[in-house]
N, CA, C and O of each residue as an XYZ file, in Angstrom:
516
protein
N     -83.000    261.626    157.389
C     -82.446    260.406    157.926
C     -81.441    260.774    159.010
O     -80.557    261.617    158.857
N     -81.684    259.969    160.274
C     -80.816    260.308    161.224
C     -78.988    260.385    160.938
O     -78.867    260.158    159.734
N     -77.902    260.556    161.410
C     -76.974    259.918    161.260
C     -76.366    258.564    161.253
O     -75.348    258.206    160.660
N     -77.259    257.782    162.106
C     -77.254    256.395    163.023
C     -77.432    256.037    161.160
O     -76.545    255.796    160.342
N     -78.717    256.116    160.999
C     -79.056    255.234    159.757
C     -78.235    255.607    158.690
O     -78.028    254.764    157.817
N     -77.815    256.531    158.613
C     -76.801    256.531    157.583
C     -75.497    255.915    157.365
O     -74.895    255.409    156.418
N     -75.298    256.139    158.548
C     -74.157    255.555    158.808
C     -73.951    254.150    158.795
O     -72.864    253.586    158.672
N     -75.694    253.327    159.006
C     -75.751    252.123    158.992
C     -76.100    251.465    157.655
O     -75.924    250.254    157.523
N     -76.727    252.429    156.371
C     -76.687    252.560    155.399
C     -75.209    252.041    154.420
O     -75.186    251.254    153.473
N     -74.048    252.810    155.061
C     -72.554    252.833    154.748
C     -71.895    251.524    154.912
O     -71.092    251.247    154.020
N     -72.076    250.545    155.972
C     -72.290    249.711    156.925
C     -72.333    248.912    155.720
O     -71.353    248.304    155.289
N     -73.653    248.919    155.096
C     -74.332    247.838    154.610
C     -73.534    248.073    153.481
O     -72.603    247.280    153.626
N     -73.358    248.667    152.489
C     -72.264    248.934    151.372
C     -70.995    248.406    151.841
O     -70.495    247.659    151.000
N     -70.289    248.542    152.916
C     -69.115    247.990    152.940
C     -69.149    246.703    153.111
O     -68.156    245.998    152.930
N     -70.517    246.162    153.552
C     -70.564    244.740    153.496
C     -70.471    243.970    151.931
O     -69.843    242.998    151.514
N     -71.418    244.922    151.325
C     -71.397    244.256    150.129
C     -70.062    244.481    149.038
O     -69.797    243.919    147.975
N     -69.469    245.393    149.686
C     -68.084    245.249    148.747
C     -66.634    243.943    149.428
O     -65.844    243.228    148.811
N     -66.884    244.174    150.988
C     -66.598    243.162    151.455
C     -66.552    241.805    150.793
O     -65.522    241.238    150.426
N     -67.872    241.317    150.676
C     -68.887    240.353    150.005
C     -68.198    239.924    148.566
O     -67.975    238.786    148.152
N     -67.895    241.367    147.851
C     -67.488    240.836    146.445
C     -66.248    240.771    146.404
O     -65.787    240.152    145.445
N     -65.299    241.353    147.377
C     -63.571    240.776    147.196
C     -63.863    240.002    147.591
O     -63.717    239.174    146.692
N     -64.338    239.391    148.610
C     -64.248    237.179    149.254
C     -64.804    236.627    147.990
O     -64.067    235.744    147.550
N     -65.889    236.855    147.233
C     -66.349    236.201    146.313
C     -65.298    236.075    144.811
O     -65.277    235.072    144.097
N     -64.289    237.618    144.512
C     -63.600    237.385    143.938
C     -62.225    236.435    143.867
O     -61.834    235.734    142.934
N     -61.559    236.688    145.342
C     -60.681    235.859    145.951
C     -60.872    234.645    146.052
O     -59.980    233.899    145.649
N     -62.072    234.089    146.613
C     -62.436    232.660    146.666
C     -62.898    231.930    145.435
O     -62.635    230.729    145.367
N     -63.515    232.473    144.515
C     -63.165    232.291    143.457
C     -62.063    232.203    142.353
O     -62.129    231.397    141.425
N     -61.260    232.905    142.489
C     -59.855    232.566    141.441
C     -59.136    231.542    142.259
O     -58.349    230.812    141.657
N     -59.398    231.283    144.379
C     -58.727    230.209    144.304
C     -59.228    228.877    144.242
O     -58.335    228.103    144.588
N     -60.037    228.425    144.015
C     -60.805    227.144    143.891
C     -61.412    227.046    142.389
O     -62.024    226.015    142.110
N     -61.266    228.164    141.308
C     -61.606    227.858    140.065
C     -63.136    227.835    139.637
O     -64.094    228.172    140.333
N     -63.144    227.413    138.481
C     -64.697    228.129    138.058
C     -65.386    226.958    138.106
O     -66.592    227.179    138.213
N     -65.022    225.418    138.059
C     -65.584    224.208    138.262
C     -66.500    224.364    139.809
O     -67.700    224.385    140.080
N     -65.371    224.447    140.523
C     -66.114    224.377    142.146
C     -66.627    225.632    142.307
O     -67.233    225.499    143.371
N     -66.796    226.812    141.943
C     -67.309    228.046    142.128
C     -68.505    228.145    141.597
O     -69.188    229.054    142.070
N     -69.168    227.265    140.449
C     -70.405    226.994    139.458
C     -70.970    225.868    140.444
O     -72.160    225.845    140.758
N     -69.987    224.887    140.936
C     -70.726    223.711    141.428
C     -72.144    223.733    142.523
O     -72.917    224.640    142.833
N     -72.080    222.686    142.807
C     -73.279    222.354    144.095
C     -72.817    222.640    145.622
O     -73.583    222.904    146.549
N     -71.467    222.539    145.689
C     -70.483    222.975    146.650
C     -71.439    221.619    148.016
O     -71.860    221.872    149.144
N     -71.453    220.758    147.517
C     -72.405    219.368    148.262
C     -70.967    219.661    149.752
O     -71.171    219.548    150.961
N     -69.786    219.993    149.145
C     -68.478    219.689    150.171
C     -67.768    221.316    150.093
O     -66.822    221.616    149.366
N     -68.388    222.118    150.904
C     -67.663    223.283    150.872
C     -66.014    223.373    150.834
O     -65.437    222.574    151.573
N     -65.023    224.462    149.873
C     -64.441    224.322    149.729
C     -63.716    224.969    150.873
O     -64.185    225.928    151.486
N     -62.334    224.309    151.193
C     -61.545    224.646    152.173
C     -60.405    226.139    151.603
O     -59.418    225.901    150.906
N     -60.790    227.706    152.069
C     -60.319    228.163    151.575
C     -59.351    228.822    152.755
O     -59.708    228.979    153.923
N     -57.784    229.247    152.098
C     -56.637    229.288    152.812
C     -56.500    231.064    152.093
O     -57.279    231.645    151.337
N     -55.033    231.596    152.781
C     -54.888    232.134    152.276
C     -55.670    233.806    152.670
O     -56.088    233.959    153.817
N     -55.816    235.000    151.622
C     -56.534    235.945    151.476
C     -57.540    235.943    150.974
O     -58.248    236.891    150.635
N     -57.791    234.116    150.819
C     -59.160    234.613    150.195
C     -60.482    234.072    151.734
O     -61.631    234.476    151.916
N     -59.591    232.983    152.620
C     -59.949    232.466    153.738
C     -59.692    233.956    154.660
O     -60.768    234.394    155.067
N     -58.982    234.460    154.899
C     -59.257    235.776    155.603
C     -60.345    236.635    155.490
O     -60.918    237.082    156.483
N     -60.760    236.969    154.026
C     -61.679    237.613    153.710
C     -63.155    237.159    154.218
O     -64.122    237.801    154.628
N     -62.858    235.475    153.971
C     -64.614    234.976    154.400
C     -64.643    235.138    155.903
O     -65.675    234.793    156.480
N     -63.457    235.708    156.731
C     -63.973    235.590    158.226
C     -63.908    236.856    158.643
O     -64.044    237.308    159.780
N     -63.637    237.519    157.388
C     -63.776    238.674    157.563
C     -64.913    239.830    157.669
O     -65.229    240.747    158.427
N     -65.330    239.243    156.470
C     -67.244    239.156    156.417
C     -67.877    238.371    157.594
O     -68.560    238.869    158.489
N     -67.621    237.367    157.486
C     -68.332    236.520    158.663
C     -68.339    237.323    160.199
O     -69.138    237.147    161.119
N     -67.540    237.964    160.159
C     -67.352    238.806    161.604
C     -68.063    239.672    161.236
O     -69.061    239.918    161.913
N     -67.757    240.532    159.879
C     -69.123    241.729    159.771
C     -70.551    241.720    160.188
O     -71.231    242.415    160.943
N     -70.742    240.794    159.508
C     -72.260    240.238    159.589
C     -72.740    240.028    161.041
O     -73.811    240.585    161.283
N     -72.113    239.266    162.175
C     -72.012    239.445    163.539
C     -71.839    240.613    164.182
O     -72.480    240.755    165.223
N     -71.081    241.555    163.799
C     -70.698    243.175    164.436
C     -72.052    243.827    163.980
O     -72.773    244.577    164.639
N     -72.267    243.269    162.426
C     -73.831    244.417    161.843
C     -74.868    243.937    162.430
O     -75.951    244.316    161.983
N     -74.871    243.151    163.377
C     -76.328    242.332    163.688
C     -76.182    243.548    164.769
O     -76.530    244.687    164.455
N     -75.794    243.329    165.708
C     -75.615    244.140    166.828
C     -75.958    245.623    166.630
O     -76.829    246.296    167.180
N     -75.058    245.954    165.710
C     -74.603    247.903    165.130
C     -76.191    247.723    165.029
O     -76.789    248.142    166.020
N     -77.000    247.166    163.989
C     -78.452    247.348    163.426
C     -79.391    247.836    164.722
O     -80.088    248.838    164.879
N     -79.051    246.475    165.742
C     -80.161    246.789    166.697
C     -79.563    248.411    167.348
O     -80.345    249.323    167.616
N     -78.216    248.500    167.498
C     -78.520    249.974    168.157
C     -78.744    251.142    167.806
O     -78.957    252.137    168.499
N     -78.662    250.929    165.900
C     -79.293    251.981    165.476
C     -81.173    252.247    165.166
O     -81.797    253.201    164.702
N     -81.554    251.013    165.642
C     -83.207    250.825    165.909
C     -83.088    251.330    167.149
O     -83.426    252.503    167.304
N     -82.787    250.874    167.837
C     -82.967    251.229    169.483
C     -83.119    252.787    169.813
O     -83.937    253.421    170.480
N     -81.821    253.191    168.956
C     -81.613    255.043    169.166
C     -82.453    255.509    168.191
O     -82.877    256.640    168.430
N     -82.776    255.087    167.325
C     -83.762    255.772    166.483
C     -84.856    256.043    166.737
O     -85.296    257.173    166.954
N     -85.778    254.427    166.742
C     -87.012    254.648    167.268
C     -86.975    255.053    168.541
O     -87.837    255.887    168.821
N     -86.144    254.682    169.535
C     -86.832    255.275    170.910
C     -86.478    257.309    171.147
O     -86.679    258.056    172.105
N     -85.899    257.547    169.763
C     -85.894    259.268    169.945
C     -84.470    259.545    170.580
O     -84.263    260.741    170.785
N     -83.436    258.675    170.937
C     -82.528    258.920    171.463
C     -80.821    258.997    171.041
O     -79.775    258.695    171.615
N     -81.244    259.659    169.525
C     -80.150    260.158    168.430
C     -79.397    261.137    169.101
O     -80.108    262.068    169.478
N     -78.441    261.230    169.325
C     -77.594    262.285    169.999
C     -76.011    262.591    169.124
O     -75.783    261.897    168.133
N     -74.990    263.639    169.554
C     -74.165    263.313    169.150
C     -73.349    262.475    169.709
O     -72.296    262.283    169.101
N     -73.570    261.721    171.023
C     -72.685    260.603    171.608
C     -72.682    259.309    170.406
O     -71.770    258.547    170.084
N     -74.185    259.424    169.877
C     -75.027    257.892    169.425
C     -74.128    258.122    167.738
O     -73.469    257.222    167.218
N     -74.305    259.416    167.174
C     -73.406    259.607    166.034
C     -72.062    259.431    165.979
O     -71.542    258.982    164.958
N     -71.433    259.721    166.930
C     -70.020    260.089    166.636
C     -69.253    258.102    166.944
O     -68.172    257.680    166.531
N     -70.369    257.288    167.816
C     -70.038    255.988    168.080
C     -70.538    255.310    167.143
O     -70.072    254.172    167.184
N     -71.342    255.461    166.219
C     -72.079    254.838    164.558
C     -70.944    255.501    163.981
O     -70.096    254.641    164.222
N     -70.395    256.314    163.457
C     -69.105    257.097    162.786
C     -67.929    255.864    163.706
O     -67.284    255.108    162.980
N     -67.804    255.791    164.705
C     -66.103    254.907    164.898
C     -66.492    253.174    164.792
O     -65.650    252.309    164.551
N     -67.638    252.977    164.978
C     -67.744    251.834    164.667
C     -67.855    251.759    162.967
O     -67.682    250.603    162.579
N     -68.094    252.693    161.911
C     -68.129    252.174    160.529
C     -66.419    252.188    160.414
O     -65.698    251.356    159.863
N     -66.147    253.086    160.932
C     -64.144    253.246    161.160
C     -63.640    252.098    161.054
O     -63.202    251.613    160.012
N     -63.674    251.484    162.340
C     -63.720    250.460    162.836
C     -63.372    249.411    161.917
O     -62.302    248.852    161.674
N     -64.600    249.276    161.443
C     -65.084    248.574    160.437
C     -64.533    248.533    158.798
O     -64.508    247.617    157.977
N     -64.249    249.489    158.753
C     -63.775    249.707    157.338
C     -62.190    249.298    157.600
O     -61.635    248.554    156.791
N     -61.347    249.902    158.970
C     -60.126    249.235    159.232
C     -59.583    248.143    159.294
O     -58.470    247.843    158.863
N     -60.784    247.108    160.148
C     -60.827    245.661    160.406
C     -60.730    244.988    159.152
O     -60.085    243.980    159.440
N     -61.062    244.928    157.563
C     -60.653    244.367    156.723
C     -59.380    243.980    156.735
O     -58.911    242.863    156.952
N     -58.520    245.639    156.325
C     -57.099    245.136    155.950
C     -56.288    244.979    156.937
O     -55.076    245.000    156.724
N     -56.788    244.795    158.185
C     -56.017    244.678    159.645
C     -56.215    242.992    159.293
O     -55.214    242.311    159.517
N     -57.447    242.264    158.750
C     -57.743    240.812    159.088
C     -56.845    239.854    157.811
O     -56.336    238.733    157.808
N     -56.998    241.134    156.624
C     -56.023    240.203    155.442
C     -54.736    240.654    155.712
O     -54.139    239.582    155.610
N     -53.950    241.408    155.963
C     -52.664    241.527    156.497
C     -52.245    241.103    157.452
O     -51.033    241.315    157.489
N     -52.628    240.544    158.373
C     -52.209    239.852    159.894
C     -51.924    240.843    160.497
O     -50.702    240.977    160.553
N     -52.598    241.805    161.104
C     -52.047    242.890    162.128
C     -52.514    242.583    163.588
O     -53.541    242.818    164.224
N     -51.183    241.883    163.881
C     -51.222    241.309    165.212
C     -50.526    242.506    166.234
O     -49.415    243.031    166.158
N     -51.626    242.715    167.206
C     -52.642    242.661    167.826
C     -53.655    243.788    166.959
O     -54.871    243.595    166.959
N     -53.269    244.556    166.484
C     -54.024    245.654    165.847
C     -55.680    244.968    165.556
O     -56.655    245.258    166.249
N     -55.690    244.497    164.975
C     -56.758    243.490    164.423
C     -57.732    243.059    165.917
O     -58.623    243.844    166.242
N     -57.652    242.627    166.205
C     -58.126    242.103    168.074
C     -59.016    243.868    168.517
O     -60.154    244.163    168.885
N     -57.502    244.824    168.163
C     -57.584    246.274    169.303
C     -59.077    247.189    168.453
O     -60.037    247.600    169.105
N     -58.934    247.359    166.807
C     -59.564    247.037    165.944
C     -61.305    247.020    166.085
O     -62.134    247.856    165.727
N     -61.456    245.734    166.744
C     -62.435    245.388    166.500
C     -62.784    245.352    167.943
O     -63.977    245.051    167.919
N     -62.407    245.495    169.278
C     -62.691    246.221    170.377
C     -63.141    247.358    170.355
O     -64.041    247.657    171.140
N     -62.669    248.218    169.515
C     -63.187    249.997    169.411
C     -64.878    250.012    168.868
O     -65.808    250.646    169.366
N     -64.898    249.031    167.611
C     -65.645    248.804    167.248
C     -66.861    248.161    168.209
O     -67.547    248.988    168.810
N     -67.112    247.020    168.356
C     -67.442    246.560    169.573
C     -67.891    247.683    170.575
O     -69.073    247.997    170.719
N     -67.054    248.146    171.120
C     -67.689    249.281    172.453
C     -68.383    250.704    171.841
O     -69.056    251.496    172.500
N     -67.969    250.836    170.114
C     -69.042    251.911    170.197
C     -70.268    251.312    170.319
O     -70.765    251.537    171.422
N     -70.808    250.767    169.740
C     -71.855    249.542    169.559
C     -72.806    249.604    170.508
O     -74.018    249.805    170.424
N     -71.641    249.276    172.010
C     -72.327    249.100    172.993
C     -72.825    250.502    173.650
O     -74.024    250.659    173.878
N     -71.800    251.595    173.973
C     -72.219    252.358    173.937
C     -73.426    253.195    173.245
O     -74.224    253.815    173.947
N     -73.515    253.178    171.828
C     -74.867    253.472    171.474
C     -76.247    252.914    172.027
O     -77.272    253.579    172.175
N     -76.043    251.312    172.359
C     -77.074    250.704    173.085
C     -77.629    251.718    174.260
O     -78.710    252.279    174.439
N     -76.038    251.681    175.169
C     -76.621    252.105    176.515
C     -76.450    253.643    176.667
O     -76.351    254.122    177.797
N     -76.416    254.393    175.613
C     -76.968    255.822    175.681
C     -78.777    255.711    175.450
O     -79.654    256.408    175.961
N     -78.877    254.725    174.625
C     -80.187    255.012    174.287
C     -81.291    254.770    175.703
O     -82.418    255.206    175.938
N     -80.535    254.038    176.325
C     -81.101    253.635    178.036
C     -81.079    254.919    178.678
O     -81.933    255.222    179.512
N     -80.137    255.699    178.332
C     -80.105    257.220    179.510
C     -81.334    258.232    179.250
O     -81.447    259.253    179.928
């Protein structure tokens, strides 16, 4: 397995642990009534547990992207160590951007998820060279 995919492998694990602190958080704050319910009226969540869901919610947007450029460099043969070492700062990135988004780390948080972001892109447009 290349590095790219591994790394995008890692990716996907931090999503899903991501996934289960918002699910734990948003759960103890809205209770086990509305957490079982039909949720017909999604609940308005504040707080660390509302950080967390946009926290994920941004993952899921950053991993759409990260995915395609680790297809892109993969299949088209164009794994390098530029394409690794930018799949390595974007999981960084990524793993930082949590507690930068539930702590308020203003600007950190923004700077964060720029690093992230441009490895991204960069992996894209190595795979073009």
């Amino acid at each position: 397995m290349t590095t790219e995919l591994t790394v995008l492998t890692l990716a996907a694990l931090l999503q899903a642990m991501q996934f289960a602190a918002f699910s734990v958080a948003a759960n103890l704050q809205v209770g086990p009534k509305v957490a079982m319910g039909p949720r017909d009226k999604p609940p308005h969540l504040t707080g660390t547990a509302g950080r967390l869901q946009r926290a994920l919610n941004n993952h899921f947007e950053g991993l759409t992207l990260f995915t395609l450029a680790v297809v892109v460099v993969t299949l088209g043969g164009q794994a390098s160590g530029v394409t690794a070492a930018c799949a390595w700062i974007y999981l960084a990135a990524r793993i930082l951007y949590v507690p930068a988004y539930v702590l308020g780390w203003v600007p950190w948080r923004s700077a964060i998820w720029g690093i992230g972001f441009a490895a991204t892109m960069l992996m894209i447009l190595a795979a073009l060279v």
